[in-house]
PDB file as gemmi writes it, atoms N, CA and C in Angstrom:
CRYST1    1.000    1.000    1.000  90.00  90.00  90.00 P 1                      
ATOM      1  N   UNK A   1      55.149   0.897 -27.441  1.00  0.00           N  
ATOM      2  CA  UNK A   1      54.635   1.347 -28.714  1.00  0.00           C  
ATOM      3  C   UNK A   1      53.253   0.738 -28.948  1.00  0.00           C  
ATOM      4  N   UNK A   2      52.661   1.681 -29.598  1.00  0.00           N  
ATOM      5  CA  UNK A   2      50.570   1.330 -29.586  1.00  0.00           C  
ATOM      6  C   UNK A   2      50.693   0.352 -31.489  1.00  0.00           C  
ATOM      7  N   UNK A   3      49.690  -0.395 -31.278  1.00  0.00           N  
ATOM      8  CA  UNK A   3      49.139  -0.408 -32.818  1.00  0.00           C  
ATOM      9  C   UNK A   3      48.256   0.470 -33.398  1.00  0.00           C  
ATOM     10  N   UNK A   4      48.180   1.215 -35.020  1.00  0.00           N  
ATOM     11  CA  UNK A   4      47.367   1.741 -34.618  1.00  0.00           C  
ATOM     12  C   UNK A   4      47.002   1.534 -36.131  1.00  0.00           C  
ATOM     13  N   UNK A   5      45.450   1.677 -37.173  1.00  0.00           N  
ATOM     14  CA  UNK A   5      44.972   1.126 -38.052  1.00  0.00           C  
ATOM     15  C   UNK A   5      44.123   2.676 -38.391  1.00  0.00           C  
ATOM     16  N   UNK A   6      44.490   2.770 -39.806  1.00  0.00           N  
ATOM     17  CA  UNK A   6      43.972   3.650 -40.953  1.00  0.00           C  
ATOM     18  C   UNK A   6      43.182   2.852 -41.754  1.00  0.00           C  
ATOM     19  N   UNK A   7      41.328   2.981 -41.844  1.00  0.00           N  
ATOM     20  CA  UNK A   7      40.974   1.710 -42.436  1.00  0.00           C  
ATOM     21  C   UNK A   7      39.383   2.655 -42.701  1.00  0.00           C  
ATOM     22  N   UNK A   8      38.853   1.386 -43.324  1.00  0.00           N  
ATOM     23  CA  UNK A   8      37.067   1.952 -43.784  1.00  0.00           C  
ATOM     24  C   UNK A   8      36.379   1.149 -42.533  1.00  0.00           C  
ATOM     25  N   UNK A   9      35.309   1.858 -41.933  1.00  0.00           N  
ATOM     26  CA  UNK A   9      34.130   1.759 -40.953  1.00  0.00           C  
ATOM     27  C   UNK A   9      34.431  -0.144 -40.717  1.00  0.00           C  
ATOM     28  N   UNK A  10      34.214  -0.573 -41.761  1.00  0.00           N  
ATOM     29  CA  UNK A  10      34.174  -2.326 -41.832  1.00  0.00           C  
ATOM     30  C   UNK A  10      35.033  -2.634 -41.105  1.00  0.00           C  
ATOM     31  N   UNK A  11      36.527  -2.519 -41.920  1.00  0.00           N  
ATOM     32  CA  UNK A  11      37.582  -3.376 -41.259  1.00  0.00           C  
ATOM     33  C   UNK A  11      37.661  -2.715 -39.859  1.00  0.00           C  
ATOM     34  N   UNK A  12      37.135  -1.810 -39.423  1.00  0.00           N  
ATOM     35  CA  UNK A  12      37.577  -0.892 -38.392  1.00  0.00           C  
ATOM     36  C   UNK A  12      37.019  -1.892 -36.942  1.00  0.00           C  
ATOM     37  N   UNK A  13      35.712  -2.385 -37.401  1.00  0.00           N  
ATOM     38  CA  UNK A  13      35.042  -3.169 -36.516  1.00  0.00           C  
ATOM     39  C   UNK A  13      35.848  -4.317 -36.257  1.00  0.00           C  
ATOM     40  N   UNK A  14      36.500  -5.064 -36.745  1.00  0.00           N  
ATOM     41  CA  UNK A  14      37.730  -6.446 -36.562  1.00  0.00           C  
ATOM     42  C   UNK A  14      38.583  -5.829 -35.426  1.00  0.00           C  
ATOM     43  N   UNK A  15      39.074  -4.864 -36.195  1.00  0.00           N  
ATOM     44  CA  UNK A  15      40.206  -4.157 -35.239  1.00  0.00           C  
ATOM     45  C   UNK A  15      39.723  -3.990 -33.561  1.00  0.00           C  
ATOM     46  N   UNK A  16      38.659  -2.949 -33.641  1.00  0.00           N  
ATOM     47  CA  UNK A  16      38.158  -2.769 -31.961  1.00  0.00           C  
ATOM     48  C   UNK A  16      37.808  -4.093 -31.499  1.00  0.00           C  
ATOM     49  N   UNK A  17      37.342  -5.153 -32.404  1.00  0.00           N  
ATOM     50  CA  UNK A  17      36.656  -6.703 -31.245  1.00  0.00           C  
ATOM     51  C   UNK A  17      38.182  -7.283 -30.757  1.00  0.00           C  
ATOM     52  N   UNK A  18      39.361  -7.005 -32.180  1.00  0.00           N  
ATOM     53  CA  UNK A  18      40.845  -7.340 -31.576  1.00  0.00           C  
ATOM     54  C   UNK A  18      41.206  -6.484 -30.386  1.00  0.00           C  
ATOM     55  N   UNK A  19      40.951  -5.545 -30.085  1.00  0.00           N  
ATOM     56  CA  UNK A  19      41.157  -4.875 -28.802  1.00  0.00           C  
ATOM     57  C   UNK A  19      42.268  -3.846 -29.373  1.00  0.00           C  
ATOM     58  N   UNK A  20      42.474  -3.160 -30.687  1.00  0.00           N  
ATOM     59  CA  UNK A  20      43.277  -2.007 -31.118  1.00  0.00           C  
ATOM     60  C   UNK A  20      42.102  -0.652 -30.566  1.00  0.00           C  
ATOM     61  N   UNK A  21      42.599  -0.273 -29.832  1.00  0.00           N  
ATOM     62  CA  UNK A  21      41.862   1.328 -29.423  1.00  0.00           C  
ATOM     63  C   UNK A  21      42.370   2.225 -30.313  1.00  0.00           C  
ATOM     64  N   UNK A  22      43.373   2.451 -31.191  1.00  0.00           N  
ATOM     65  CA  UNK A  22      44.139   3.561 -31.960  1.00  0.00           C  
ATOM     66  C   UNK A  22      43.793   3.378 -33.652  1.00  0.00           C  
ATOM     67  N   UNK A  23      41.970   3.571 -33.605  1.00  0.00           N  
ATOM     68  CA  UNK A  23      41.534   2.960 -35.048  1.00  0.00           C  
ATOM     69  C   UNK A  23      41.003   4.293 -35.235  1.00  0.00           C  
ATOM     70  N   UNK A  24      41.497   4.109 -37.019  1.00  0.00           N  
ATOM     71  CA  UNK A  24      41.448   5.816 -37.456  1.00  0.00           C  
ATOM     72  C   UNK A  24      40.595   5.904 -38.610  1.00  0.00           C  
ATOM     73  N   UNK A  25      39.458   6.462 -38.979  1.00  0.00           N  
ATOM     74  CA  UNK A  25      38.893   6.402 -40.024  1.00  0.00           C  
ATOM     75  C   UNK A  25      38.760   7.924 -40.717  1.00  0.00           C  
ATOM     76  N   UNK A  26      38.699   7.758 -41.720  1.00  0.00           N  
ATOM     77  CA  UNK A  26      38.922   9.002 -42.004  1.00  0.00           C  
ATOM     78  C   UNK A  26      37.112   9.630 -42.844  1.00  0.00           C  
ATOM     79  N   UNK A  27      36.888  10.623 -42.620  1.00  0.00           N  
ATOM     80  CA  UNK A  27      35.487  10.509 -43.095  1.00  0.00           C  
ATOM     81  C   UNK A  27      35.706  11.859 -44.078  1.00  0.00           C  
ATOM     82  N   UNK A  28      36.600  12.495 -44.249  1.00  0.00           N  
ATOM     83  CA  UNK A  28      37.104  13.663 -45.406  1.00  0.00           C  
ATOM     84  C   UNK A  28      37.976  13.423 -45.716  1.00  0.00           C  
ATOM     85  N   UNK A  29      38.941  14.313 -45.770  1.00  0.00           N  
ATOM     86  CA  UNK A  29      40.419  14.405 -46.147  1.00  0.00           C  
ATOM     87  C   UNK A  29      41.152  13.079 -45.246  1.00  0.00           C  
ATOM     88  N   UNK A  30      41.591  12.227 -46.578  1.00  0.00           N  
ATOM     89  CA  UNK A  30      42.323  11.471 -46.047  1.00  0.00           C  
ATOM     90  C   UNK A  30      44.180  11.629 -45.225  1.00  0.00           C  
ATOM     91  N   UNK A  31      44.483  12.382 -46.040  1.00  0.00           N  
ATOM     92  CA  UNK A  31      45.788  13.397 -45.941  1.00  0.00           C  
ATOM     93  C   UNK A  31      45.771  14.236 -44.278  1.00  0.00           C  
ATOM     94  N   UNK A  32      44.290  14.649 -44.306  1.00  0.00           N  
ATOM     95  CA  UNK A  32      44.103  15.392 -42.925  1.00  0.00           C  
ATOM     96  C   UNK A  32      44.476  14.226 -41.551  1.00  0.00           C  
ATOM     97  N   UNK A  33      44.013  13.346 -41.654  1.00  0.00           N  
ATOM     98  CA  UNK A  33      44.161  12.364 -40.733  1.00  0.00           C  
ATOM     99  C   UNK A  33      45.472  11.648 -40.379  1.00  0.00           C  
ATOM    100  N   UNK A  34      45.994  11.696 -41.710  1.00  0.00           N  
ATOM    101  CA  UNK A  34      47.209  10.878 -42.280  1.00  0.00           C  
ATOM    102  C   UNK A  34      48.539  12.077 -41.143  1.00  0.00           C  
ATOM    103  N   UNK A  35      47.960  13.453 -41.500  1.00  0.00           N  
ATOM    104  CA  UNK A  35      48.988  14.061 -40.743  1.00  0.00           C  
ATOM    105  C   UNK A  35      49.152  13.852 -39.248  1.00  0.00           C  
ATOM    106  N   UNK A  36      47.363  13.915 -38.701  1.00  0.00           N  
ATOM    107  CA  UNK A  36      47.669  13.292 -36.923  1.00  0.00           C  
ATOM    108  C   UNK A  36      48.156  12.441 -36.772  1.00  0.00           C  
ATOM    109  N   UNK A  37      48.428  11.346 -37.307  1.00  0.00           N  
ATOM    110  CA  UNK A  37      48.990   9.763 -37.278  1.00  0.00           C  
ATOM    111  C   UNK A  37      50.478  10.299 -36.974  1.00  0.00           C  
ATOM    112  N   UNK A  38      50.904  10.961 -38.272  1.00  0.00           N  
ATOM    113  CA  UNK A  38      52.566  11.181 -38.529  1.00  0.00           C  
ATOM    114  C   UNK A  38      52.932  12.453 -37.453  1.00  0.00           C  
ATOM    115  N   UNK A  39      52.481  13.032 -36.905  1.00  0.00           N  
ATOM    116  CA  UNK A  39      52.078  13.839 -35.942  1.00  0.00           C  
ATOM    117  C   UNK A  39      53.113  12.978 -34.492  1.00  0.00           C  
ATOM    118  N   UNK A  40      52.407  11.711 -34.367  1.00  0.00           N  
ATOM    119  CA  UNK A  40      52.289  10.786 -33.077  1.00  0.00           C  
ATOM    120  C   UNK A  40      53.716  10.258 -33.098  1.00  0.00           C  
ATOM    121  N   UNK A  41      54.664   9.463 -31.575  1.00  0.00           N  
ATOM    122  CA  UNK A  41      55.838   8.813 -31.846  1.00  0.00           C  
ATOM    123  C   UNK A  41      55.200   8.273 -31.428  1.00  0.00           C  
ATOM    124  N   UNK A  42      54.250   7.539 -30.534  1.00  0.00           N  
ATOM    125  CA  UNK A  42      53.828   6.257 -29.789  1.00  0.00           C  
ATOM    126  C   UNK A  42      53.360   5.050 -30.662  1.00  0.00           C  
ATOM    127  N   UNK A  43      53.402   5.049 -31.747  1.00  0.00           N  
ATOM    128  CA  UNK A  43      52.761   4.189 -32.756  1.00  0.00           C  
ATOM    129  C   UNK A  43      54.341   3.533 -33.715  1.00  0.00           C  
ATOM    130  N   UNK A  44      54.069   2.090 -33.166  1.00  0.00           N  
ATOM    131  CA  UNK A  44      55.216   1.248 -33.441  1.00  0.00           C  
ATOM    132  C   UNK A  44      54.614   0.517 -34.735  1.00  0.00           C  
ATOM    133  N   UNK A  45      53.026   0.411 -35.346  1.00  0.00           N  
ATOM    134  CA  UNK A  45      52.875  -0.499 -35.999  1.00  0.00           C  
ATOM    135  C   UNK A  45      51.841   0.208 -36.829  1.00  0.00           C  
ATOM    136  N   UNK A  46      51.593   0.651 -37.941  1.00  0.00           N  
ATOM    137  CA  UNK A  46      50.377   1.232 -38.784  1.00  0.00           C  
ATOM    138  C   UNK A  46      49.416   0.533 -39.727  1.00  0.00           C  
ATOM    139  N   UNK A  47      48.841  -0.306 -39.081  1.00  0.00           N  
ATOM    140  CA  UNK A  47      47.773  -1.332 -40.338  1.00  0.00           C  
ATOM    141  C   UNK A  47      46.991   0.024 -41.045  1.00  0.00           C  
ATOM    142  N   UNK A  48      47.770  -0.055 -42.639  1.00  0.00           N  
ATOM    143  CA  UNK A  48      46.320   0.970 -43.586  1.00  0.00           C  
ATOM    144  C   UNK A  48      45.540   0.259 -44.855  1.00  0.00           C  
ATOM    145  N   UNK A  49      44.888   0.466 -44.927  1.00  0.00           N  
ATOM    146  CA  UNK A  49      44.061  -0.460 -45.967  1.00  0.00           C  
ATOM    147  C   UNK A  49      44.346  -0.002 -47.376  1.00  0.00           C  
ATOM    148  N   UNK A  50      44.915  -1.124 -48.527  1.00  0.00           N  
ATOM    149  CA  UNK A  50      45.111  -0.935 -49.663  1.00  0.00           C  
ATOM    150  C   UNK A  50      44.780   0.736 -50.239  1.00  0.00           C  
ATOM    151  N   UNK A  51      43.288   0.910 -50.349  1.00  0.00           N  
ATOM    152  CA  UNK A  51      42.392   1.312 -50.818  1.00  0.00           C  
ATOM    153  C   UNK A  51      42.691   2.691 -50.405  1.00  0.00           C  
ATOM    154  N   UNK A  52      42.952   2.937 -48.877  1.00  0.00           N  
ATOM    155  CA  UNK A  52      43.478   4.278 -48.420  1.00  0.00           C  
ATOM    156  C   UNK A  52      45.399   4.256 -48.830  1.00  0.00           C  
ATOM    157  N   UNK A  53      45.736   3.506 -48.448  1.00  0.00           N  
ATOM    158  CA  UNK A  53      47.162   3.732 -49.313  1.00  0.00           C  
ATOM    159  C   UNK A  53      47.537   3.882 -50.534  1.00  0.00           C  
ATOM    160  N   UNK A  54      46.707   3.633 -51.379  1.00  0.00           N  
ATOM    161  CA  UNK A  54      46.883   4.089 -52.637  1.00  0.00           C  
ATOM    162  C   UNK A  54      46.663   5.543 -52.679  1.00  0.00           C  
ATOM    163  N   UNK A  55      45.114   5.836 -52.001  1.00  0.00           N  
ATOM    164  CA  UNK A  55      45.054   7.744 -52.028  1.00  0.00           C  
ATOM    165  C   UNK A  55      46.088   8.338 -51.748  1.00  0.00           C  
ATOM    166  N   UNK A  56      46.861   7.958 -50.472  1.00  0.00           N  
ATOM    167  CA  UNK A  56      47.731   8.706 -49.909  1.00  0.00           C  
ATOM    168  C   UNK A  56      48.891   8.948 -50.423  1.00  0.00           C  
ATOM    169  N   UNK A  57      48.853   7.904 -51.238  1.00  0.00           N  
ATOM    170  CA  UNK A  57      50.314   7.755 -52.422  1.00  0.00           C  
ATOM    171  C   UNK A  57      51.658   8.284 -52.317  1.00  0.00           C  
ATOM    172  N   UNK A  58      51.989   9.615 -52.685  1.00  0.00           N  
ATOM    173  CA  UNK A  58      52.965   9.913 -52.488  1.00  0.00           C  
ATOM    174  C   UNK A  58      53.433  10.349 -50.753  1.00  0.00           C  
ATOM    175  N   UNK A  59      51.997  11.250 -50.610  1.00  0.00           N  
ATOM    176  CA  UNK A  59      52.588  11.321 -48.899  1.00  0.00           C  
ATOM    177  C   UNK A  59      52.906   9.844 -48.419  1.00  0.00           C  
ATOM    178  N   UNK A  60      52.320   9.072 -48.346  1.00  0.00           N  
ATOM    179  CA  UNK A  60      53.259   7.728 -47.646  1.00  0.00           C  
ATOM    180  C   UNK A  60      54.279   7.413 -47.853  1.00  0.00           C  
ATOM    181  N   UNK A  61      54.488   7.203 -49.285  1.00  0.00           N  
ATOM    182  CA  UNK A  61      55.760   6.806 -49.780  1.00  0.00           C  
ATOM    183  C   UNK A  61      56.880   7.169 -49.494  1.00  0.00           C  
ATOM    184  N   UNK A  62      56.892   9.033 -49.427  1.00  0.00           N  
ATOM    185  CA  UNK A  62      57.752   9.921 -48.721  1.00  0.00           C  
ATOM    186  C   UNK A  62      57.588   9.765 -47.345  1.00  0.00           C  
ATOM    187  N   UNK A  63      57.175   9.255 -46.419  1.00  0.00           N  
ATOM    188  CA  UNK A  63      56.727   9.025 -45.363  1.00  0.00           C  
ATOM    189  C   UNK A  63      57.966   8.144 -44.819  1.00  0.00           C  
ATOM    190  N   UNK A  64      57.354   6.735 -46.104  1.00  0.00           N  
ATOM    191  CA  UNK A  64      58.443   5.704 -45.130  1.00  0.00           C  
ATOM    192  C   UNK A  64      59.764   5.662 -45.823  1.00  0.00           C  
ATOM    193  N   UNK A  65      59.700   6.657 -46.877  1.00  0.00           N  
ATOM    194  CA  UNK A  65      61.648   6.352 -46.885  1.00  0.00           C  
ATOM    195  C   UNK A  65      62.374   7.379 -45.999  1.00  0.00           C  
ATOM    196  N   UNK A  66      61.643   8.044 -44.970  1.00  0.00           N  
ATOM    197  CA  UNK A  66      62.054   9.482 -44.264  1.00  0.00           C  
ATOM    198  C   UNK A  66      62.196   9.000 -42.608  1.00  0.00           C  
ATOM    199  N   UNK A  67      61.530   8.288 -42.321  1.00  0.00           N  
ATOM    200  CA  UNK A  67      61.191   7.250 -41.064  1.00  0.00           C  
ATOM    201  C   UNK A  67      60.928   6.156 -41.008  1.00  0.00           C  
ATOM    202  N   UNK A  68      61.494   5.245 -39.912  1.00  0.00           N  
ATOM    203  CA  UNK A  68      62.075   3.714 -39.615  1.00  0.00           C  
ATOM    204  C   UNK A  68      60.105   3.634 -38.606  1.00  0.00           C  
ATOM    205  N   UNK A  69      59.993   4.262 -37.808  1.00  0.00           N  
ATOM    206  CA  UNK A  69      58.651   3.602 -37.644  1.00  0.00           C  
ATOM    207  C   UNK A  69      57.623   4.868 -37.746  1.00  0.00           C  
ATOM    208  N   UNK A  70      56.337   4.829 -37.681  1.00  0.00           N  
ATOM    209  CA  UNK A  70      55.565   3.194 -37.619  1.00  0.00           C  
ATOM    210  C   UNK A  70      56.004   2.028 -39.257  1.00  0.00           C  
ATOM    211  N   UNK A  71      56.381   1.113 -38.752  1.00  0.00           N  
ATOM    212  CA  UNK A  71      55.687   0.096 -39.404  1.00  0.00           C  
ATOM    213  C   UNK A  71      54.616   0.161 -40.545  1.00  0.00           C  
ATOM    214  N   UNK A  72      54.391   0.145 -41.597  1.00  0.00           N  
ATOM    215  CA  UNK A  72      52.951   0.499 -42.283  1.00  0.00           C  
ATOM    216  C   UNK A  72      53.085  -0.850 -42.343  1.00  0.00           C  
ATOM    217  N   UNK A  73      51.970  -1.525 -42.317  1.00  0.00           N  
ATOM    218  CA  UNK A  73      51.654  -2.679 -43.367  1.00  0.00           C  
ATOM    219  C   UNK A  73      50.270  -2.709 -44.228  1.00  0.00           C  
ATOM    220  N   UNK A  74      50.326  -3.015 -44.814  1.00  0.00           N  
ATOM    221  CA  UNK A  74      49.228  -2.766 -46.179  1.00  0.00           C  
ATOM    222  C   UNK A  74      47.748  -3.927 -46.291  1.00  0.00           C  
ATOM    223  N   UNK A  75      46.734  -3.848 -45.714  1.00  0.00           N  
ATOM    224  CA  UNK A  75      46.004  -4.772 -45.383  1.00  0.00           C  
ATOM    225  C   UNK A  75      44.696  -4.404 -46.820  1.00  0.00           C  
ATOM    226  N   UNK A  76      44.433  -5.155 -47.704  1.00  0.00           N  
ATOM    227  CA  UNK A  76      42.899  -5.982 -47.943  1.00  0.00           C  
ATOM    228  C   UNK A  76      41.530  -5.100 -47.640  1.00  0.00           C  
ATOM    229  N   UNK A  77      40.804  -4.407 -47.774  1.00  0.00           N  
ATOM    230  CA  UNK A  77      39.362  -4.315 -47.073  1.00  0.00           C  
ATOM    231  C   UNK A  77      38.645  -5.468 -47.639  1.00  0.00           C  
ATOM    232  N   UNK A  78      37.351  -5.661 -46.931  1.00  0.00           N  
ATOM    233  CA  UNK A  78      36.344  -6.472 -47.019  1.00  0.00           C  
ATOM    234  C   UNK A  78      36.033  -6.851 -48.256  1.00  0.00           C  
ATOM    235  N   UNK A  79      36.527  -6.105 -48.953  1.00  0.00           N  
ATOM    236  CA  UNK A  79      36.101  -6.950 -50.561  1.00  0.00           C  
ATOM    237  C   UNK A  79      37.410  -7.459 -51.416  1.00  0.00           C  
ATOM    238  N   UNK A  80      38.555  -7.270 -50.741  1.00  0.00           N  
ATOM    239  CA  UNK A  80      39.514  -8.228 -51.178  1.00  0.00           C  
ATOM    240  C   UNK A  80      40.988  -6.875 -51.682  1.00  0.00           C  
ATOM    241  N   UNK A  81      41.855  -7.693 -51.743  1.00  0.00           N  
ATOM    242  CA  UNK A  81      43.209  -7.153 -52.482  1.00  0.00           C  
ATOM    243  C   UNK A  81      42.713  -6.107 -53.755  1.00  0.00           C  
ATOM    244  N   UNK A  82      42.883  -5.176 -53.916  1.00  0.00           N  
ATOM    245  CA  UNK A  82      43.204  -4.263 -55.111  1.00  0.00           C  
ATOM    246  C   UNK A  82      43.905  -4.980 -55.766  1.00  0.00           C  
ATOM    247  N   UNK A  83      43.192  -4.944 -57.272  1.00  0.00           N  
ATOM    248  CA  UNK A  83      44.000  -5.239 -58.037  1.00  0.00           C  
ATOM    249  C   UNK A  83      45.490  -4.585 -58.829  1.00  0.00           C  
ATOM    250  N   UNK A  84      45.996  -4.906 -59.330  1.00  0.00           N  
ATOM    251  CA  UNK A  84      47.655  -4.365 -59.190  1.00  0.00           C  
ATOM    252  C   UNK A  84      48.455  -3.542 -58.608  1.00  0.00           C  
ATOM    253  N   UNK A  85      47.897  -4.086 -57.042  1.00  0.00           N  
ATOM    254  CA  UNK A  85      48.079  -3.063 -55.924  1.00  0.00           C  
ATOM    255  C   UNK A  85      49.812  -3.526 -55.499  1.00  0.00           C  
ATOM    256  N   UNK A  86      50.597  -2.845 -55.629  1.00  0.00           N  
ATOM    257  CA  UNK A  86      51.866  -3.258 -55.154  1.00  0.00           C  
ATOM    258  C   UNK A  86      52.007  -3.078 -53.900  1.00  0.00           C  
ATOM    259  N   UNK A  87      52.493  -4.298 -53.123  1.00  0.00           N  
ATOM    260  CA  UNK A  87      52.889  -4.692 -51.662  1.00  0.00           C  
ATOM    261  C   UNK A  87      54.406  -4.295 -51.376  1.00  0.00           C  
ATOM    262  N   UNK A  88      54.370  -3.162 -50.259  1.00  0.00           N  
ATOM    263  CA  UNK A  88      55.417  -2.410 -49.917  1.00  0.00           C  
ATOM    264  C   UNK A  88      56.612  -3.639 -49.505  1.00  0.00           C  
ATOM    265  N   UNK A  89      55.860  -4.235 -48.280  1.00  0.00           N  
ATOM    266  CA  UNK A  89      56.969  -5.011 -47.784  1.00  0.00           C  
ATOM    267  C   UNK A  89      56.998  -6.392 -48.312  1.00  0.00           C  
ATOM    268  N   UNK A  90      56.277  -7.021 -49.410  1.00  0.00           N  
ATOM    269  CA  UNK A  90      56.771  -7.905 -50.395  1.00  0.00           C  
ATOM    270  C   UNK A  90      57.633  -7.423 -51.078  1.00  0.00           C  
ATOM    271  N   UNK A  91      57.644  -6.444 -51.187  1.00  0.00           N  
ATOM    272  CA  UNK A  91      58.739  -5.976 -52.214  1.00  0.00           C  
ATOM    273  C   UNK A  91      60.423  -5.624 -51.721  1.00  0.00           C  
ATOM    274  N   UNK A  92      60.151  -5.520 -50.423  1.00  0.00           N  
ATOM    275  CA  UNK A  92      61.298  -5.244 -49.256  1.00  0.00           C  
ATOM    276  C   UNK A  92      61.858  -6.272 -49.289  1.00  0.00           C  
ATOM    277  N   UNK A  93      61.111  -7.306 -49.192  1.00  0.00           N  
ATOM    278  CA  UNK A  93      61.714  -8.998 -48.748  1.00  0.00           C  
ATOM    279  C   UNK A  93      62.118  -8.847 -50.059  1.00  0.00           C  
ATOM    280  N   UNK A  94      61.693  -9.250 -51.142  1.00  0.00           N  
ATOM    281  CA  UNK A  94      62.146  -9.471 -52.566  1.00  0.00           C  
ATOM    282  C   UNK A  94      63.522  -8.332 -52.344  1.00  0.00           C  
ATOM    283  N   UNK A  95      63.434  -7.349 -52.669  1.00  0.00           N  
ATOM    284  CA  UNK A  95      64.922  -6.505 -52.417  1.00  0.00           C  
ATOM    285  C   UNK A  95      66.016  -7.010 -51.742  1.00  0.00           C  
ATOM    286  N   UNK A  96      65.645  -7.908 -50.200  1.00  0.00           N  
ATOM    287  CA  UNK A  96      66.588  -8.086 -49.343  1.00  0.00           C  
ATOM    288  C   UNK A  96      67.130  -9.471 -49.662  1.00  0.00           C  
ATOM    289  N   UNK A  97      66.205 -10.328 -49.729  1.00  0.00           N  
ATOM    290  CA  UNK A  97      66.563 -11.470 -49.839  1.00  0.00           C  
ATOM    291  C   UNK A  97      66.553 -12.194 -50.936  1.00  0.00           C  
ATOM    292  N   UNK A  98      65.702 -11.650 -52.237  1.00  0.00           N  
ATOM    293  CA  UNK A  98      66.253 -12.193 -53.802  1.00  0.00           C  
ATOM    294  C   UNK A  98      64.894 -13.595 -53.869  1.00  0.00           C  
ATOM    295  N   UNK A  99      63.766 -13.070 -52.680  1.00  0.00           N  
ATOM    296  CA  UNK A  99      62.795 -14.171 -52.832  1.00  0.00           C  
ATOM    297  C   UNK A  99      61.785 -13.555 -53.118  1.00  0.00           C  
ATOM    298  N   UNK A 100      60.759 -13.566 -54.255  1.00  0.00           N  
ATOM    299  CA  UNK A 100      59.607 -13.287 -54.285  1.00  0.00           C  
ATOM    300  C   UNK A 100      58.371 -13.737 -53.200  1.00  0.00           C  
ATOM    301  N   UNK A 101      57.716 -13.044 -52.780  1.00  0.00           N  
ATOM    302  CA  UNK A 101      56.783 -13.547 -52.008  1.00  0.00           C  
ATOM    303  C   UNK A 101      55.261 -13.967 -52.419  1.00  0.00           C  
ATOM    304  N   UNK A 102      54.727 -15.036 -52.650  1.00  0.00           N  
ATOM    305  CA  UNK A 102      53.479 -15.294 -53.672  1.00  0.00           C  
ATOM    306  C   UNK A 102      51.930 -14.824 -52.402  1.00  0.00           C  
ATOM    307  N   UNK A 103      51.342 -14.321 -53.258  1.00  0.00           N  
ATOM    308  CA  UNK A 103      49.945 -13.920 -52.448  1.00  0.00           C  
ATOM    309  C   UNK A 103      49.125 -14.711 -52.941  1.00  0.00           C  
ATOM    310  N   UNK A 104      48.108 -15.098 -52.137  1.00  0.00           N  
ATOM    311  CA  UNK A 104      47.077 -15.972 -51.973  1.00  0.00           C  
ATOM    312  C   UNK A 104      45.341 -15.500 -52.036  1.00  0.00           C  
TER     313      UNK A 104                                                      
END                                                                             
């Protein structure tokens, strides 16, 4: 299974010096892109950036209660956390295990 990252031009550059080849930027329709991704089975892990997960909103959401992978995890761009941006899998842990998780 590949990693593969939905992100803005910036964070995109971290990703390729990390050596992720499966970096996706979207330069229109975010939704358009969002479908090649969900399109793919080879993708075990989906880094998307706050900022684009919020656009995508409901398509994601319906996304991951419909399928076990990819993985989304919810990353930050260059200028920091969205504010009252709710964290998918903080909120998973909190569900499972009855522990809040504090962000930094």
């Amino acid at each position: 299974m590949k990693i593969a990252v939905l992100c803005d031009n910036d964070t995109a550059v971290g990703f390729r010096l990390a050596g992720i080849q499966d970096v996706f930027i979207p330069d229109g329709s975010k939704k358009e892109i969002w479908n090649k991704i969900c399109e793919r089975d080879d993708i075990g892990i989906l880094f998307i950036t706050e900022k684009i997960a919020e656009a995508l909103g409901k398509y994601l959401k319906d996304y991951r209660v419909s399928h076990d992978t990819p993985i989304i995890v919810e990353i930050p761009n260059k200028k920091g956390r969205l504010k009252d941006h709710v964290d998918f899998i903080s909120q998973l842990i909190k569900k499972a295990v009855g522990v809040e998780v504090e962000k930094r």
